[in-house]
C-alpha positions as CSV (number, residue, x, y, z in Angstrom):
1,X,20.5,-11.0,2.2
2,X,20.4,-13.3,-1.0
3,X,17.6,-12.2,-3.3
4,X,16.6,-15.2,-5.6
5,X,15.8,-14.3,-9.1
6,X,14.2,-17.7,-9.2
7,X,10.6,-17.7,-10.2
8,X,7.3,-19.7,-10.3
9,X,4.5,-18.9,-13.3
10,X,2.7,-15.6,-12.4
11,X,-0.4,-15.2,-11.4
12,X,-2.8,-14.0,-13.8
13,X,-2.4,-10.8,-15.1
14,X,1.6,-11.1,-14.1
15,X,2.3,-12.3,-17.6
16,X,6.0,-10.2,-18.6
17,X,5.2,-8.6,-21.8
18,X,5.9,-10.7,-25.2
19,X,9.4,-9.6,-26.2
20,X,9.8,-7.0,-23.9
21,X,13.5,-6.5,-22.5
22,X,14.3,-8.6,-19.5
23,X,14.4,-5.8,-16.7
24,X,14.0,-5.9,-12.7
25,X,10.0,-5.3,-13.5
26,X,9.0,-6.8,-16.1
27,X,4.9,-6.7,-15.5
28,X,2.8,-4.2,-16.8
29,X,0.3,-4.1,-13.9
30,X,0.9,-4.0,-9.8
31,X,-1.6,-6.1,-8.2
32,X,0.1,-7.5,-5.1
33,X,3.0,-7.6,-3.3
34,X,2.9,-11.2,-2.6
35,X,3.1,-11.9,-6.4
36,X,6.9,-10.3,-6.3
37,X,10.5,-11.5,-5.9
38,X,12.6,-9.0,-3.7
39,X,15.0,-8.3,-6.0
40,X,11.7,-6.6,-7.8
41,X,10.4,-4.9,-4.8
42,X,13.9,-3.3,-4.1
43,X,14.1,-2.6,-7.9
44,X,10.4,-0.4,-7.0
45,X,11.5,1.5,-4.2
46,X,15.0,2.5,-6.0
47,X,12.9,3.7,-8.4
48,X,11.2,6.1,-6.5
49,X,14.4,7.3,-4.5
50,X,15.4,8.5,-7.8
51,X,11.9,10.4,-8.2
52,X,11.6,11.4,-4.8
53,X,13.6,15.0,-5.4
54,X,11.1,15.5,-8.4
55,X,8.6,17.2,-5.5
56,X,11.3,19.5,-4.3
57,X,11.9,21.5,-7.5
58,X,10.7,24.7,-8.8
59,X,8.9,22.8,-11.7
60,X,7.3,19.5,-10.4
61,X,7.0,17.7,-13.7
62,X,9.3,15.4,-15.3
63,X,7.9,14.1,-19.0
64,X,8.4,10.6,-18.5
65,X,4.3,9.9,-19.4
66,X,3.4,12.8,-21.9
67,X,1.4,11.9,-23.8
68,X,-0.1,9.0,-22.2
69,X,-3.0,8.8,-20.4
70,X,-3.9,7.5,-16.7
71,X,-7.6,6.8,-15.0
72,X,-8.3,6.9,-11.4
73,X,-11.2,3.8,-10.9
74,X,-12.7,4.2,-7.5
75,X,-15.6,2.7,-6.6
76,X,-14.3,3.3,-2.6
77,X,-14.2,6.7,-0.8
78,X,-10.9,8.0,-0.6
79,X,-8.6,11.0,-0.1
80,X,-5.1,10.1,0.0
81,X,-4.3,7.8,-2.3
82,X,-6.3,9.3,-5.1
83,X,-4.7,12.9,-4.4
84,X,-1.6,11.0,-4.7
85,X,-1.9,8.9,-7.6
86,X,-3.6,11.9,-9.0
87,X,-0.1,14.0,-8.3
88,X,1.7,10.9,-9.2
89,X,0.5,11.1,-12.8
90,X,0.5,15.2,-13.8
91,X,4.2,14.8,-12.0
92,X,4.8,12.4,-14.9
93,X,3.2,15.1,-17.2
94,X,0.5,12.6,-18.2
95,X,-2.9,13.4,-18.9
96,X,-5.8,12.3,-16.0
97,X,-9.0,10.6,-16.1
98,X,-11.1,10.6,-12.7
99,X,-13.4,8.2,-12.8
100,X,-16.2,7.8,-9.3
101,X,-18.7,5.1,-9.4
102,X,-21.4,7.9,-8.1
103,X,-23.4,8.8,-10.9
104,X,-21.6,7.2,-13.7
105,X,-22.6,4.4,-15.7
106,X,-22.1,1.6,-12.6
107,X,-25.1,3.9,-10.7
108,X,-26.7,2.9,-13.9
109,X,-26.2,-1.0,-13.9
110,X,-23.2,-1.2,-15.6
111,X,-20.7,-4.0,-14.7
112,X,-17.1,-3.4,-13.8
113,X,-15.9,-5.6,-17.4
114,X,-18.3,-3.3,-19.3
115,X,-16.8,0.0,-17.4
116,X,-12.8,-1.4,-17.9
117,X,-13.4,-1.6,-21.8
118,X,-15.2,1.4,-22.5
119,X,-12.5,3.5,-20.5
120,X,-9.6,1.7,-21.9
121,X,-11.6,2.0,-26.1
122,X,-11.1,6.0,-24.7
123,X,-7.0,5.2,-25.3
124,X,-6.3,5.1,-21.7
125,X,-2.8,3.5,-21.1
126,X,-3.0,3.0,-16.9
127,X,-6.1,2.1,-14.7
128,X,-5.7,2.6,-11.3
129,X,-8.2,0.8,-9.4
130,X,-9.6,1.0,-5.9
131,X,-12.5,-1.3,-5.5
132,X,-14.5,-2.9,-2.4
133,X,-14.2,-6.6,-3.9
134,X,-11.2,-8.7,-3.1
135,X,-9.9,-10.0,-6.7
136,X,-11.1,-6.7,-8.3
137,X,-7.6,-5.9,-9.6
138,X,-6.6,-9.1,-11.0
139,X,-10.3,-9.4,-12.5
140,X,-9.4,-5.5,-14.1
141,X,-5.9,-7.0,-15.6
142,X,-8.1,-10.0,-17.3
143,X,-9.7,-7.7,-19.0
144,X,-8.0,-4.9,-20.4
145,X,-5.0,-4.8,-22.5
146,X,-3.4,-1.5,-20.6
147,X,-1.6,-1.5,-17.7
148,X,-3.6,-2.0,-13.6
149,X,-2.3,-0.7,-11.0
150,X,-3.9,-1.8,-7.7
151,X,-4.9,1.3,-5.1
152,X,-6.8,-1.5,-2.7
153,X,-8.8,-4.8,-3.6
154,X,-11.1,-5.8,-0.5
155,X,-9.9,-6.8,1.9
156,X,-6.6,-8.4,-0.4
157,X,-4.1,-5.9,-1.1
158,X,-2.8,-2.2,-1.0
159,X,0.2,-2.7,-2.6
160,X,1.3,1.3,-2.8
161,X,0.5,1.8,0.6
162,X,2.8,-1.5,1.7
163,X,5.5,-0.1,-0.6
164,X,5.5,3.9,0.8
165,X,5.3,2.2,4.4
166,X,8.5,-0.3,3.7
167,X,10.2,2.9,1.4
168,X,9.9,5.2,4.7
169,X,11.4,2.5,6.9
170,X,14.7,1.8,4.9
171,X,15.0,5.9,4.7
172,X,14.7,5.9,8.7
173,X,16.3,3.0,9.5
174,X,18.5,2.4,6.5
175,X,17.6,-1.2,5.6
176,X,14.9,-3.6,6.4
177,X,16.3,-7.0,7.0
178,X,16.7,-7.8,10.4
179,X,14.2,-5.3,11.5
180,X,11.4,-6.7,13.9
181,X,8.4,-4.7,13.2
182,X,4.9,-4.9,14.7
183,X,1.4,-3.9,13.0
184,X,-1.0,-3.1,15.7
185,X,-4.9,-3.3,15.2
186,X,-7.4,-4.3,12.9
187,X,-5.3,-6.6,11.3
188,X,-8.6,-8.9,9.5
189,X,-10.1,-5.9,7.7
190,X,-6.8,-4.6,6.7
191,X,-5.4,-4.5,3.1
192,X,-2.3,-2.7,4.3
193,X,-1.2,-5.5,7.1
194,X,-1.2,-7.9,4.0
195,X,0.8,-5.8,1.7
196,X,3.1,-5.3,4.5
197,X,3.5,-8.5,5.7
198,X,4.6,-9.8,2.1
199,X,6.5,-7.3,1.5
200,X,8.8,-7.4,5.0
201,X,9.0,-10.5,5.2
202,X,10.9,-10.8,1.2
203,X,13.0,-8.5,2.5
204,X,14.0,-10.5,5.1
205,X,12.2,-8.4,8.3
206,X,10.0,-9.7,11.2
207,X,6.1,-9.4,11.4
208,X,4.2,-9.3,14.5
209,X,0.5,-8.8,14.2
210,X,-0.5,-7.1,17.7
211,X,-4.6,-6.7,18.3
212,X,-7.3,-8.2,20.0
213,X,-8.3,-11.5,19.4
214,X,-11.1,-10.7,17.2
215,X,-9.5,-8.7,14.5
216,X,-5.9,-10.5,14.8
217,X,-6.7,-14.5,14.4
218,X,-4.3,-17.0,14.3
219,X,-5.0,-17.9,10.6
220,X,-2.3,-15.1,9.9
221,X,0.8,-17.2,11.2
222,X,0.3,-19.4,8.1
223,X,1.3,-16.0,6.3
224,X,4.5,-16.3,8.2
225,X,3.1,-13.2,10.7
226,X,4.0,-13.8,15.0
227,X,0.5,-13.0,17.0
228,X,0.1,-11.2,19.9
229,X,-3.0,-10.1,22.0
230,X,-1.0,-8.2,24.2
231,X,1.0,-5.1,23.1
232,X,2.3,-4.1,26.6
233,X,4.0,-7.5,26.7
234,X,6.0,-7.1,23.4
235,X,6.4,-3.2,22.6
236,X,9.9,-3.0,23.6
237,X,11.0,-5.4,20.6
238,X,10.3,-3.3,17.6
239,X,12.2,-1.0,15.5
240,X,9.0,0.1,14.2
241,X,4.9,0.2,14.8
242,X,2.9,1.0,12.1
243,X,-0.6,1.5,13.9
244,X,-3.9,0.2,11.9
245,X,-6.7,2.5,11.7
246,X,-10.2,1.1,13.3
247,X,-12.1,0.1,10.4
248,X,-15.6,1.0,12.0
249,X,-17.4,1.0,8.1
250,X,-16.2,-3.3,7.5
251,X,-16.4,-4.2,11.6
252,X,-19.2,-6.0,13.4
253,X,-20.3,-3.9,16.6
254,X,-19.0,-6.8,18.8
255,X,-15.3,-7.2,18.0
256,X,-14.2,-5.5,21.0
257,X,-16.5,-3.8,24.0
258,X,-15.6,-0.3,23.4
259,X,-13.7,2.3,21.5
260,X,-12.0,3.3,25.1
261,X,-11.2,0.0,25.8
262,X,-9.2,-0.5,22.8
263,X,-7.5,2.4,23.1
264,X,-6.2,1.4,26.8
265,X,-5.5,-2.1,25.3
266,X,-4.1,-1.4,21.9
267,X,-3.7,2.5,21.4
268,X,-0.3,4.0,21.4
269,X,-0.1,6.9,23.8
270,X,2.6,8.8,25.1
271,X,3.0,6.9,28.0
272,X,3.2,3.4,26.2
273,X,5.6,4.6,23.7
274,X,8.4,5.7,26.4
275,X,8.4,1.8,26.9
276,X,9.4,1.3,23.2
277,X,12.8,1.2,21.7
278,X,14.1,4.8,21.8
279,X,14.7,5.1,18.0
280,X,11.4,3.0,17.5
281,X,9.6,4.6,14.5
282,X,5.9,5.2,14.5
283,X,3.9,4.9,11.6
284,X,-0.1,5.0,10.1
285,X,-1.5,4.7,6.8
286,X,-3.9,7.4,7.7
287,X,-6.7,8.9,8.0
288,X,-5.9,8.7,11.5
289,X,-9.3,8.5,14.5
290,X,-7.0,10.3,17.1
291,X,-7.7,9.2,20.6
292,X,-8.1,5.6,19.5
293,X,-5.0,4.3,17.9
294,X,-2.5,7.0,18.7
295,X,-2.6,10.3,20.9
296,X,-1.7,13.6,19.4
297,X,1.5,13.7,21.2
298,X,2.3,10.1,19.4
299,X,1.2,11.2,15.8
300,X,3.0,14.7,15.9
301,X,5.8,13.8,17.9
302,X,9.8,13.0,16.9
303,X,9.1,9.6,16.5
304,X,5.9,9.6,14.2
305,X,7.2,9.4,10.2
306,X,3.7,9.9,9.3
307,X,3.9,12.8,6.9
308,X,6.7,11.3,5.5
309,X,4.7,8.4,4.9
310,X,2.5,10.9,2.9
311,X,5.1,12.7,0.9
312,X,6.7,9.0,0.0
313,X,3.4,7.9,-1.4
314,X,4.0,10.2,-4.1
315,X,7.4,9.0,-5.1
316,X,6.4,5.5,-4.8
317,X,3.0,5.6,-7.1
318,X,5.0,7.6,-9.9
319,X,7.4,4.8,-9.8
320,X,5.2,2.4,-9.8
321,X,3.0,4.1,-12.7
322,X,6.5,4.6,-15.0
323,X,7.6,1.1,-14.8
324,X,3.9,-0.7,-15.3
325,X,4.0,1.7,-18.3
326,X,7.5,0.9,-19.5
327,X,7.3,-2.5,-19.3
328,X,3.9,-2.9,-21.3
329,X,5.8,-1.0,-24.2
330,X,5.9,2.9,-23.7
């Protein structure tokens, strides 16, 4: 595949820093994956090859961020990707703020450009932010000087998650271009389908969007995503099948009739995956509502990579965290 180096103007907050070295990342924040060449995307998950064996030693640490200092901004419940951009950072060996919306100064009326500035006068160098507004991230970058990661805007972006998800398909299958690989479920509340999609599709795989008609419209293929409504039709295409998970908290009660009927429609069981490709790989950004979008025998079978998912994540967010940082100057 030919990966242009051509580019447009970034988006806001995409600025290269002034006089920095020209290098395969040259942005000091991660908002989307949409905003990126492939070239730099590839450049991302090399990265984090080369950081995946940190995990595996005696001493986890390497000191590529001592001395610095990285904030966790969540104003979203979450588990795994704070515990792993919370690893991420004391891996690099730097020092951790965590920040929760719950009874801080944003209980108190404080708005999110008020909160940014006051934790990055603290000498905070990275803000990772999770936030329920779509344009959260980009809004952060507008206003600080320091580096933004995005951990999930809204219903925009998760542009980790897409990046561990396409990093454990190229370990699997080797490479993603060519690859024809569906994303079953609640596609229209999913930050993750999006980061996916822009990020398989620069480097040059297929996108299918599989899912009832309410939570997978149409409006998608002008993203460059194929729709289906039916997943018994199509399941023997894929190399791989990242399952969504059921979004009950951003969902109206009428999207589908039932939580059994969407599994018997749209859940992968045991039964539906022996009509799959036999090397098809099974994935989920997790937490995972067993029963309803895969069956235990699915999850923790020889086809699921969804622990490996997990243990990527970590590789992937301390890569992502080094270059952001290295690239703004440190």
């Amino acid at each position: 595949m030919a990966i242009s180096t051509e580019r447009g103007t970034p988006p806001a907050g995409m600025t290269p820093v002034p006089g920095a070295t020209p290098v395969a990342w040259p942005y000091r924040n991660l908002l989307a994956l949409e905003d990126l060449t492939a070239e730099e995307i590839v450049h991302i998950l090399d990265t984090a090859e080369a950081f995946r064996d940190v995990s595996t030693r005696s001493v986890k640490k390497v000191p590529a961020l001592r001395g610095r200092v990285v904030a966790n901004l969540f104003f979203e419940d979450s588990t795994r990707t704070r515990t792993s951009f919370t690893l991420a950072a004391q891996r690099l060996s730097a020092d951790l703020v965590d920040f929760s919306s719950k009874g801080s100064s944003v209980s108190k009326g404080e708005n999110l450009r008020d909160t940014l500035r006051n934790i990055e006068a603290m000498g905070v160098d990275v803000v990772v932010i999770r936030h329920p507004a779509s344009g959260a991230a980009a809004m952060a970058a507008q206003c600080v000087r320091c580096s933004v990661v995005n951990a999930g805007d809204g219903r925009h972006e998760h542009p980790t998650q897409g990046l561990l998800d396409i990093f454990t398909i190229r370990q699997a299958k080797g490479r993603i271009e060519g690859l024809n690989v569906a994303i079953v479920g609640d596609v229209a509340n999913s930050r993750v389908a999006r980061s996916n999609l822009h990020g398989l599709r620069k480097l040059g795989a297929s996108v299918t969007f599989v899912g009832p008609a309410t939570l997978v419209p149409r409006a998608f293929e002008s993203l460059g995503a194929r729709i289906c409504h039916d997943l018994d039709a199509v399941i023997g295409e894929f190399d791989v099948i990242n399952m969504l998970r059921v979004q009950r908290e951003r969902m109206a009660s009428n999207v589908f009739p039932s939580f059994e009927e969407y599994s018997r429609l749209f859940g992968l069981s045991g039964e539906r995956l022996r009509r799959a490709r036999p090397d098809v790989l099974v994935l989920h950004p997790g937490p995972i509502n067993r029963g309803i979008e895969l069956t235990a025998d699915v999850a923790d079978g020889p086809r699921s990579a969804i622990l490996q998912q997990v243990t990527n994540g970590l590789a992937v967010r301390m890569a992502v965290l080094f270059l952001c940082h290295q690239a703004a100057g440190g």
